[in-house]
C-alpha positions, -999 to 999 in steps of 0.1 A, spaced: 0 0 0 16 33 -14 18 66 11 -6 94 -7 9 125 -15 -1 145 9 17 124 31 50 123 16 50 160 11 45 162 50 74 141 57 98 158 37 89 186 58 95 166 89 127 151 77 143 186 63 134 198 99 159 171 113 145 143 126 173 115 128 176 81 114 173 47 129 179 8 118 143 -5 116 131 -29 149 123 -66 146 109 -87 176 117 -62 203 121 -23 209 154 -16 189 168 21 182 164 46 206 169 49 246 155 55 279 133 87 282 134 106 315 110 129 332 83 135 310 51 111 296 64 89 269 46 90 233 36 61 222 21 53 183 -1 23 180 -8 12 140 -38 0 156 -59 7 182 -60 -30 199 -24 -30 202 -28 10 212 -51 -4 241 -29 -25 256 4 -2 258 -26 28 270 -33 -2 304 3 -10 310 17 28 311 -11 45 325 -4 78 334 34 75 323 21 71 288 3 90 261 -8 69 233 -23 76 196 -39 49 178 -38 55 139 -66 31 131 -94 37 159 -128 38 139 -149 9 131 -158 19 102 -125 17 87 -112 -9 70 -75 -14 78 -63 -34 47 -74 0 26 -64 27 52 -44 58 35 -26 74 61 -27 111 68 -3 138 73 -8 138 111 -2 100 116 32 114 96 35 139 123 26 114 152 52 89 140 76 116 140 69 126 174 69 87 188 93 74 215 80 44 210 60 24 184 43 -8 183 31 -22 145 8 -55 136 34 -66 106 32 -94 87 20 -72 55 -13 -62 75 -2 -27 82 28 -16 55 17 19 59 32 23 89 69 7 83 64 35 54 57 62 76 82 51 104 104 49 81 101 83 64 100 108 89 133 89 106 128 56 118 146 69 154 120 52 185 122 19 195 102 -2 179 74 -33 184 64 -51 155 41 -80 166 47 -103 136 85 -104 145 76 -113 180 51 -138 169 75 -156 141 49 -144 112 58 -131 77 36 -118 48 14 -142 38 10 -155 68 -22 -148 92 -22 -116 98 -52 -109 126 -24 -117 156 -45 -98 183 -69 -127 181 -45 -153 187 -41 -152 228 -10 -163 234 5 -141 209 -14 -116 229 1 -127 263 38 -121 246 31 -85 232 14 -75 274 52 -87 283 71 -72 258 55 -39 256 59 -40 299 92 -44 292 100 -20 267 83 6 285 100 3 316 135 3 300 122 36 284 109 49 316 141 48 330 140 53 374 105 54 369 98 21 351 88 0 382 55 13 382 46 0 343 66 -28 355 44 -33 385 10 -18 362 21 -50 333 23 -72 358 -7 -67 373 -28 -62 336 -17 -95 328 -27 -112 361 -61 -95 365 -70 -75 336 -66 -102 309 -85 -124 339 -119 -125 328 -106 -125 286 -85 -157 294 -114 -176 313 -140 -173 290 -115 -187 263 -110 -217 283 -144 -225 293 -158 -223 257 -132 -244 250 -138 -269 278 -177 -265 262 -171 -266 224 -141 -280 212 -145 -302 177 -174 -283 169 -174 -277 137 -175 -241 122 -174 -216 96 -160 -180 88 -164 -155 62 -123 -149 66 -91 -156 76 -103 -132 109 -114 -162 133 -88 -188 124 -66 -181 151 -90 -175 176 -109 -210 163 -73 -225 171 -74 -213 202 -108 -225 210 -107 -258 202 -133 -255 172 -134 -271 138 -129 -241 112 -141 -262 81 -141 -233 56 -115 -239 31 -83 -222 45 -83 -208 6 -117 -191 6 -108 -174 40 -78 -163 26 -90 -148 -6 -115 -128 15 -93 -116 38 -70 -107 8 -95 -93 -17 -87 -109 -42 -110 -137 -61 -124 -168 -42 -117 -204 -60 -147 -218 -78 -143 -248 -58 -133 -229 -27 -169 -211 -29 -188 -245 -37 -172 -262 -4 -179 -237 14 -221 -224 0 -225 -266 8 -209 -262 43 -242 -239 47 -267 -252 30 -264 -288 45 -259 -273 79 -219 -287 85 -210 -266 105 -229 -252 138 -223 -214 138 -207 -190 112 -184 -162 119 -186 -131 103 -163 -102 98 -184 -72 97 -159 -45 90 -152 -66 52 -183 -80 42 -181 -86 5 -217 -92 -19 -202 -132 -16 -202 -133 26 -237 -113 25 -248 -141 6 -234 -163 29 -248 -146 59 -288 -146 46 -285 -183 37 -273 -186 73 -304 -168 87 -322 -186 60 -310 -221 78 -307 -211 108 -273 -213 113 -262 -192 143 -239 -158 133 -209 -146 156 -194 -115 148 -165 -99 150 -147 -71 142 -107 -58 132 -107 -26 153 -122 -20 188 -162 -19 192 -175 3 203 -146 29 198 -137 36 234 -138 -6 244 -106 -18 262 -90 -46 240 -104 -68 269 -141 -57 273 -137 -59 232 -127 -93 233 -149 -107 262 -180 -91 244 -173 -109 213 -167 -142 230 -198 -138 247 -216 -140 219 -195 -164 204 -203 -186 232 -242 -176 229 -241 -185 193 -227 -219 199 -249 -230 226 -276 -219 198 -264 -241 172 -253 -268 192 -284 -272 214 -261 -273 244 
C-alpha cells in the first residue's frame, strides 16, 4: 500500500526539519533509549495493540492509535499527514506486521525511523502471507502484554517500576476475565465444527478448540480481496446449505456481496452468526471488554447451534 501524497510531502517537511535516522526494529524495541521525566509517546498502528500499551503505562504514557474507527477498513487505510506527524513525534511504536499494516513501516520509516520499535509479527514468528489478525491469537497476545511492559519500563528509566508493577498486574487481572471465557468455551465446544467468512477467526478457532471447516483458501482470498476459487466457494455455499458446520463467523468490518450471501442463507437455515470485528467496538472498548464481548456471543451462538 503506497503513502498518498499529501503524506510524503508532509514528511519531507519533517525530515528537512531534522528528525534522525534509525535501523528499523524486529521482535523487540530496537533504536532509541531510555526517556526521562516526562510522559512517553507512544504510536499504535492499531488501536487494539494502542489499548494494551494505554493499560500497561497509564499515566506515564500518552498513546495515539492510527486506526481507531470501526468503520475503517485497515487493509485500505491511506494514512494522513498527522499519523506522519505522530510517528515523527513517537518514542515508542508498536506495528501489527506481517503485511497487515505496511503503511506504517512507510511512515516510520520516512519521517526517521529513530524510537524503538514493536512489530508484533516479529515477535510472533509471522511473515507476509502468513495470518495476519495476531490480536486474536491469545497467546501471541500474552507475549506482546510482556514485551511492551518491558520496553516501556526500560524507556521509563528510574521510573519504570510502576509500568513494570501496572504489566504485571494487567496480565494477572485484567486479561482475567478474557482468558477464562476462552477456556471455558473451550472446555464446552471443542471439535465443533465451524465456519467463517475470513481468515479473521482462524486463530481464535485454534485457540478454541473449534473445527474451522471453511477452506483455508476461501478465508484467505476474503481476507486478501482478491478472487475466491470456484471450488473454494462450492465447499464452502455446501458447508451452509447442509448445515456442517454449527455457527458462522462473520467479519463485519469486510463484508463482501459473496459473505452477504453467505450470511442470509445462514439466517435462512438457521445457522447461528458470531461477529467480529478488526478494530475496537465500540470505539472507546478496552482490547479486553472488546474481546470478552465478542466471546460472549460467540459462546451464545454456539450453545444456539449446538443445542447445548
Amino acid at each position: 500500500m503506497r503513502v498518498a501524497a499529501p503524506v510524503l510531502a508532509t514528511v519531507t517537511v519533517l525530515l528537512l526539519a531534522g528528525c534522525a535516522s534509525a535501523t528499523a526494529g524486529g521482535a523487540g524495541a530496537t533504536g532509541g533509549g531510555a526517556v526521562h521525566g516526562r510522559v512517553l509517546r507512544v504510536v499504535a498502528a492499531e488501536n487494539f495493540w494502542g489499548s494494551l500499551a494505554a493499560q500497561i503505562g497509564g499515566s506515564r504514557v500518552q498513546v495515539t492509535s492510527i486506526i481507531a474507527n470501526p468503520n475503517t477498513d485497515p487493509h485500505d487505510y491511506e494514512p494522513t499527514a498527522r499519523d506522519a506527524r505522530a510517528f515523527s513525534r513517537a518514542d515508542y511504536v508498536i506495528e501489527n506486521g506481517a503485511g497487515y499494516d505496511p503503511w506504517a513501516a512507510q511512515l516510520r520509516s520516512a519521517t526517521g525511523g529513530r524510537q524503538p520499535l514493536l512489530r508484533v509479527a516479529d515477535l510472533a514468528g509471522a511473515k507476509p502471507g502468513d495470518n495476519p489478525h495476531l490480536w486474536y491469537d491469545p497467546s501471541t497476545v500474552d507475549q506482546v502484554v510482556a514485551r511492551i511492559t518491558r520496553d516501556l519500563a526500560a524507556l521509563d528509566g528510574d521510573a519504570g517500576g510502576s509500568i513494570r508493577a501496572r504489566g504485571q498486574l494487567f496480565a494477572r487481572v485484567g486479561l482475567a476475565g478474557y482468558h477464562q471465557l476462552i477456556a471455558t468455551i473451550r472446555a464446552q465446544y471443542a471439535g465443533t465444527p465451524v465456519g467463517a467468512s475470513e481468515s479473521i477467526f482462524a486463530p481464535l478457532a485454534g485457540a478454541l478448540g473449534l473445527a474451522l471447516r471453511t477452506p483455508s483458501g476461501f478465508l484467505q482470498a476474503i481476507s486478501e480481496g482478491s478472487d475466491v476459487s470456484a471450488a473454494d466457494k462450492s465447499v464452502a455455499d455446501r458447508q451452509i446449505g447442509a448445515h456442517q458446520i454449527r455457527i458462522y463467523a462473520e467479519n463485519t468490518q469486510n463484508e463482501t456481496p459473496q459473505i452477504a450471501l453467505q450470511v442470509q442463507a445462514c439466517r435462512a437455515g438457521g445457522i447461528p452468526i458470531a461477529t467480529f470485528t478488526e478494530t475496537l467496538t465500540p470505539a472507546g472498548a478496552s482490547f479486553q471488554q472488546w474481546q470478552e464481548s465478542q466471546l460472549q456471543a460467540l459462546r451464545a451462538a454456539l450453545a444456539k447451534g449446538t443445542g447445548r
